[in-house]
N, C-alpha and C positions, 0 to 999 in steps of 0.2 A: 515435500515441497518441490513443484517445479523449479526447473534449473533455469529456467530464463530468469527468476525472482534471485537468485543468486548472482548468476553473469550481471546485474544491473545495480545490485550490490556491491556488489566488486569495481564496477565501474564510479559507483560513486564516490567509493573510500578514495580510488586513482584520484579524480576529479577533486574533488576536498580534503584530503590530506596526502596526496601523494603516493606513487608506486612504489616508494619504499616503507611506508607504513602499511599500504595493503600487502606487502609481499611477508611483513614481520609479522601482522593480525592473523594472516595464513596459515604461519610458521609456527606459532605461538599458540595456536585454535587445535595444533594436533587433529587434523579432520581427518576421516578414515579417505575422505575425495581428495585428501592434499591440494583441495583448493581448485581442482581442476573440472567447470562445472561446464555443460553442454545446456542450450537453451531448449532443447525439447527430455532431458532428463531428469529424472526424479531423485531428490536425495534427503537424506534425514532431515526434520524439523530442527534437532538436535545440533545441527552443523550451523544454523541461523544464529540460533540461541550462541552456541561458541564462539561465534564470529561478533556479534554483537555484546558480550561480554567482552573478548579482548579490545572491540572499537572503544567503550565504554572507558575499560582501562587507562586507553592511550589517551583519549581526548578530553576524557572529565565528564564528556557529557552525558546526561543521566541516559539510559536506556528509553525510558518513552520517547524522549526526545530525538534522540538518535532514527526511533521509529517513523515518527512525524515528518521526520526531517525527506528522511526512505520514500516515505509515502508523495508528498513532494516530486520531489525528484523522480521515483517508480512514474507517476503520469504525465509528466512532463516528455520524459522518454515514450510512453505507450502512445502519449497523443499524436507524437511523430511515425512511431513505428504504423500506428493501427488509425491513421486520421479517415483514411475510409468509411469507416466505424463508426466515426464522431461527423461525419460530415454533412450526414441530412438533421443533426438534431439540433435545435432552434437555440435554448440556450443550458444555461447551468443546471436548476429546477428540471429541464426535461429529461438529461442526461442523468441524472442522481433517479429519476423516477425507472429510468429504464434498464440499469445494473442487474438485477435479476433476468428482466423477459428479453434482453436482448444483446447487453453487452457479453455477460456472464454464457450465456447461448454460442453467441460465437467463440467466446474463450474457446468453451468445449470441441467447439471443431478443430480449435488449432491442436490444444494440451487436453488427448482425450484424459479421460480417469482421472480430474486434476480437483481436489480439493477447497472449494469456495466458499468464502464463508454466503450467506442470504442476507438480504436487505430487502426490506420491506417498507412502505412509506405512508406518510397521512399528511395530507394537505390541508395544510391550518390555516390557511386564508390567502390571498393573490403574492402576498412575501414572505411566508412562512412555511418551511418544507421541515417535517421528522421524519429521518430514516434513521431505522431501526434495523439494528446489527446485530446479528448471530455467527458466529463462529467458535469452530471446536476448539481452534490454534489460541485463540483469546490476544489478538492483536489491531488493539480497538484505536489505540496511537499513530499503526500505520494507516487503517481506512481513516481517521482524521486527515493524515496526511494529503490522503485521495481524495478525500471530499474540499481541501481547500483548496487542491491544485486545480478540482476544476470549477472553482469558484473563478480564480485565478484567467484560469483558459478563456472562460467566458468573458472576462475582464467585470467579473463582478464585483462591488464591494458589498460585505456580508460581513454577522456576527454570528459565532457559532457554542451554542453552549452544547455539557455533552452529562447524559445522566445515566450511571453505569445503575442497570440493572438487577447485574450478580455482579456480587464484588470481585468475585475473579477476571471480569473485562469479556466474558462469553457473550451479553445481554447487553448492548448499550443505546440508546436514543441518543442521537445528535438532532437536535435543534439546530436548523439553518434561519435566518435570518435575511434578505437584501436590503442592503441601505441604501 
């Protein structure tokens, strides 16, 4: 997993519970990176997982949630970092349409070799958008998360159902809705 997905991680746990609970989740995760992540390097899935297990611990709150939460937060920060990116697309719906052929495109230039998941989509009528998510990682909680922040960004209001395809969270259809 890219190290920018961790530095933003890290950043959040500071932000919501404090530099002294990120520095214990750290402590406590036993990571082989002892926590010390660079935003264009790669490091185990496995050190996500640790990390999110010890937040879980400290906070109660359940892991998907935690993830959602991630997810959130992760675009909120990207839309600042990368608003370039987002700046000729019109609204929500076109943004969600263009994750594969163009957002995801550009990632690549930044974090070459970087593992994505795919999102593919079908247009169910002028307020209804399914995208459909594939991923190896099976972190279907955090692209929820990404799909509402940029409901959010657009200042949309939406309902969002979500229909896991493999039980394991690899396959899932999100249903977008605008209200």
């Amino acid at each position: 997993m890219k190290g920018v997905v961790f530095v933003e991680f890290l950043e959040m746990m500071d932000r919501y519970y404090g530099e002294e609970v990120t520095e214990k989740i750290i402590e406590d995760s036993q990571l082989e990176s002892e926590g010390h992540y660079t935003a264009v390097g790669t490091y185990p899935d496995a050190e996500m997982v640790s990390l999110l297990t010890q937040l879980h611990g400290h906070s109660g709150t359940p892991v998907p949630e935690l993830l959602r939460e991630f997810g959130l937060f992760l675009f909120e920060s990207f839309s600042k970092r990368y608003a370039h990116l987002m700046a000729h697309l019109n609204d929500s719906f076109d943004m969600l349409r263009r994750i594969d052929d163009y957002i995801h495109v550009e990632v690549r230039k930044i974090y070459d070799k970087t593992k994505l998941p795919t999102f593919s989509y079908e247009d169910v009528n002028d307020t209804t958008l399914k995208l459909i998510y594939t991923s190896e990682r099976k972190l279907p909680d955090l692209a929820q998360g990404l799909i509402e922040g940029t409901m959010h960004h657009f200042n949309q209001a939406f309902s969002l159902t979500r229909e896991n395809v493999a039980a394991d969270g690899s396959h899932v259809i999100f249903t977008i809705e605008k209200n």
